[in-house]
N, C-alpha and C positions, 0 to 999 in steps of 0.2 A: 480706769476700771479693769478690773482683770478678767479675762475671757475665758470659758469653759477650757477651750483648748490650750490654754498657758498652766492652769491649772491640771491638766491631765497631765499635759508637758512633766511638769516640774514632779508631781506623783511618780512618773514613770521614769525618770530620771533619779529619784530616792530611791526606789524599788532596782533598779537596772541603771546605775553611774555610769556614762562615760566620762574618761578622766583619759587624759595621757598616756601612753605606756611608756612614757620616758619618765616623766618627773612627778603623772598623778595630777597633773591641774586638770580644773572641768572648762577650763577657757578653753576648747577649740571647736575645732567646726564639726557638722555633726557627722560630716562624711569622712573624717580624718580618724587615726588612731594618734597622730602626735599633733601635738601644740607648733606653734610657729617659733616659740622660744625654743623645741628642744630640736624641729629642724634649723634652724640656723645655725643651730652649736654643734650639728656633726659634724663630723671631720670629714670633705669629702675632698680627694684626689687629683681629680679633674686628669686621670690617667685617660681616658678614652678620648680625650683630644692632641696624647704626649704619642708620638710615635717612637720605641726605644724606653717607653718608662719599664721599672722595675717589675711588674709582672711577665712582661714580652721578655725582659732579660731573661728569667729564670729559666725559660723555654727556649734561650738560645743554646744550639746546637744538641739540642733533646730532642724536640719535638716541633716538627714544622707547622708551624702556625700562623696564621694573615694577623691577627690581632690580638691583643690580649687587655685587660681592664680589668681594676677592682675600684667600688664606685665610694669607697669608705677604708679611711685607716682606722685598723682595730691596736685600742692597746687594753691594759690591764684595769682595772678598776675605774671604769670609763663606762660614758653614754653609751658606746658602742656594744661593750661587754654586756650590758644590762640590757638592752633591747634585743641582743642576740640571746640572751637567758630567756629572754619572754616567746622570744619565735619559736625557738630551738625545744626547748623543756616545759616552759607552761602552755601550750598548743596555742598560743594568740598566731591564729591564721590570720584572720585580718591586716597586722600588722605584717607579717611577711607577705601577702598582697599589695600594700601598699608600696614595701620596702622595692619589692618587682618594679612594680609601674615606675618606680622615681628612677630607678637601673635604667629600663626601659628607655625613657625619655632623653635620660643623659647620653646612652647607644647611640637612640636616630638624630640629636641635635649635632651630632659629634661629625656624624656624614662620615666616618672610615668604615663602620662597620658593614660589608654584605651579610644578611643573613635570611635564609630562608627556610628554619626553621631551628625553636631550640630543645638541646637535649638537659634534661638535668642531671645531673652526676649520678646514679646510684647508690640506695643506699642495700645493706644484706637485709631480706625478707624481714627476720625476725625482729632487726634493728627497728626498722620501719614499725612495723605492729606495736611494739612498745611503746615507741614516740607520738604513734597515730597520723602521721605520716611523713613523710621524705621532704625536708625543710628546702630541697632546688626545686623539686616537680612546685610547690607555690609560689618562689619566685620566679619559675616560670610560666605560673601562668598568671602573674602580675607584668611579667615584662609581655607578654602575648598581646595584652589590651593596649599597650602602646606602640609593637611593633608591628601589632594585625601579622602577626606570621605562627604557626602548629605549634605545639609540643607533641613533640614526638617520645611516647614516653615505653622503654621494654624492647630498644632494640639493642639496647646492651644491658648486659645483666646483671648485678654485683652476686658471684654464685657461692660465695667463702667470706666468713666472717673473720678478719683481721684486727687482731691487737690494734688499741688505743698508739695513735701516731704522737701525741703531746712530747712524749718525753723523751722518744725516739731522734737519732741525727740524722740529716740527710740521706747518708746509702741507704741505710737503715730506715729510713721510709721507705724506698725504692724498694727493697729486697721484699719488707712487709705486705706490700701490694704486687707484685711484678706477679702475672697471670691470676689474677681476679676477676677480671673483667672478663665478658667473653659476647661477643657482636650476633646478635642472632636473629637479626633481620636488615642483612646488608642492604636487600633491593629496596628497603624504604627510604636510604639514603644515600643513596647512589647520585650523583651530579649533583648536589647537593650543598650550598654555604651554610654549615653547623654551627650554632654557635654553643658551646659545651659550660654548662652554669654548676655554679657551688657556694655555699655561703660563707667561704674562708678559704683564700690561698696563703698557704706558708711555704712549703721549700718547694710545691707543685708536683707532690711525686705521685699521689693520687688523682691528678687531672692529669698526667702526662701518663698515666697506664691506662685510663679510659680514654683519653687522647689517641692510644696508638693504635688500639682496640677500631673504634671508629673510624678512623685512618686506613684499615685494612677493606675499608666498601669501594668500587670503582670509584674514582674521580670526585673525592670527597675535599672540601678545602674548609680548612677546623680553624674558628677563633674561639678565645674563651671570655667567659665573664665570671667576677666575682663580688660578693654585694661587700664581704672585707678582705683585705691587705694585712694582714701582720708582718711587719716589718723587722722586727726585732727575733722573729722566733727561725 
């Protein structure tokens, strides 16, 4: 016999679907934003347990950094892309919440990481109000409920809006960015293990100028995290 509450259930479930944001099925759990079919099918790294993988490269002899990790490979017309479309452009907060916490988890299983507290990249004011809000400050504060450590969010500022980096080469990142950033409350991260968050590393030339930036507070020791790896770009 079916019960008042099943039937609310499934009313409010017509009215307000959750479905996937991967693939749209209504199979998953009610606390999830993805199915168990479309986590199994990301692509995930397993960098945060590689000492020397190819994010920590990129940062070699740039930027001194204890660690570095991206917890998913991004490619082109992919799971990845499309879930990144949904966090990114159609404001599915939830999902980058969640996208956080599974970061998070993979960090502290991993045992390299110190961290005691994270920073999200910045994004320029204006950018931010458009988007409605800055897609690391939420997975940082998805990675915060499993690392139990602050976000620490405005002690660096992104003060200059910079041309689209896509299509731009390497220097030519660098040059794009170099004095953007600007640290404007050293003494809150002073002694401090940072760990510096963004939702896509490519050649690192925008995590390596906020990287330096931070890097300028006394006795500051910076890892980074990224929830993708673009490896091709």
């Amino acid at each position: 016999m079916v019960t008042l509450n099943e039937i609310k259930d499934s009313f409010f479930h017509l009215l307000f679907p959750h479905v996937c944001s991967g693939c749209g099925s209504d199979i998953l759990d009610k606390q999830s934003t993805l199915c168990i079919r479309c986590m199994e099918a990301m692509p995930e790294t397993n960098f945060e347990l590689r000492p020397d993988n190819p994010v920590e490269k990129k940062f070699w002899g740039r930027l001194p950094i204890q660690q570095a990790t991206a917890q998913y490979y991004f490619t082109r017309e992919s799971l990845m892309q499309h879930l990144m479309h949904q966090f990114k452009y159609k404001r599915n907060r939830e999902l980058g919440l969640q996208l956080g916490q599974m970061m998070g988890e993979s960090i502290k299983k991993s045992g390299r990481f110190a961290v005691d507290a994270l920073v999200p990249l910045p994004l320029f004011p204006a950018k931010e109000k458009i988007r409605g809000y800055n897609q690391a400050t939420i997975l940082c504060e998805g990675m915060a409920e499993s690392l139990k450590v602050p976000v620490l969010r405005e002690v660096v500022i992104r003060f200059q809006h910079t041309e689209t980096q896509t299509k731009k080469r390497r220097i030519e990142r660098w040059q794009n960015m170099e004095g953007k950033f600007i640290l404007i409350k050293p003494n809150v991260i002073c002694n401090k293990n940072l760990l510096l968050v963004d939702d896509v590393v490519t050649t690192g030339a925008t995590l390596e100028a906020c990287g330096a930036e931070l890097l300028k507070a006394e006795n500051v020791r910076l890892s980074i995290a990224s929830l993708c790896y673009a490896a091709k770009n």
